[in-house]
MARNUVEX-120666 format. One record per residue (C-alpha): residue in one letter; z, x, y. Coordinates in pm, whole numbers, padded with zeros to 5 digits, always signed. Layout:
<sites>
aZXY
...
</sites>
This chain:
<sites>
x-00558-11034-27020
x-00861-10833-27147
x-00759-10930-27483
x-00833-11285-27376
x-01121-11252-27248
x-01287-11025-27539
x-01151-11305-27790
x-01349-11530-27521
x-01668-11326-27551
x-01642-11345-27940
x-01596-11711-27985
x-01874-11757-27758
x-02129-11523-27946
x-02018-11735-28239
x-02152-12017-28062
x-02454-11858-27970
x-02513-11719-28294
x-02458-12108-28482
x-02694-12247-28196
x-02971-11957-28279
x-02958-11986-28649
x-02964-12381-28567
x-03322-12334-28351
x-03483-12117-28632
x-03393-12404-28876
x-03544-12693-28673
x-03799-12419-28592
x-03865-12369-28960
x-03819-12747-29054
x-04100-12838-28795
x-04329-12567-28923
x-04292-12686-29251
x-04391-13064-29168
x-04713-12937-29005
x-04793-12726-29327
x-04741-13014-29577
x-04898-13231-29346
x-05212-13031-29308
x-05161-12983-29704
x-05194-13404-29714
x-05488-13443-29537
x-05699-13172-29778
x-05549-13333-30053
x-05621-13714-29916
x-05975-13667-29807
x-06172-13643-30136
x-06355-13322-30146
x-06161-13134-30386
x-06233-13115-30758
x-05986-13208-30987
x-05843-12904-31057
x-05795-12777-30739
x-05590-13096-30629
x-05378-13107-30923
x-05293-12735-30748
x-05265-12884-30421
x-05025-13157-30544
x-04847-12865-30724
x-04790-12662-30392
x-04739-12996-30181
x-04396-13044-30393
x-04337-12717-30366
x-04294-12681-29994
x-04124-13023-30001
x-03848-12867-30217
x-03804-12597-29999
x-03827-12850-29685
x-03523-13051-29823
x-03318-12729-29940
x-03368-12639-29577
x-03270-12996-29471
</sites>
């Protein structure tokens, strides 16, 4: 009977453990969507030189990549 519930305790960690990693991703994911967005708006409202949002635009598809691999 112990055995039972121990194998109980373990699946359920499991569970736990799938359900935590799950939070840190949508965590993550939502984290990431506020940092590209905030990324957008210095890139969208027309006080950078040239150079600096080519950079931008360079670090914008950057964290997008990331974003989807994360996805």
């Amino acid at each position: 009977m112990a055995q039972a519930s121990t194998t109980a305790a373990t699946s359920n960690g499991k569970a736990r453990s799938k359900a935590t990693k799950a939070q840190d991703a949508i965590s993550l994911l939502k984290a990431d969507h506020e940092e590209v967005a905030a990324m957008f708006k210095k890139f969208e409202n027309g006080r950078l030189t040239s150079d600096r949002r080519l950079k931008l635009a360079g670090e914008i598809c950057r964290a997008l990549s990331v974003h989807t691999q994360i996805e």
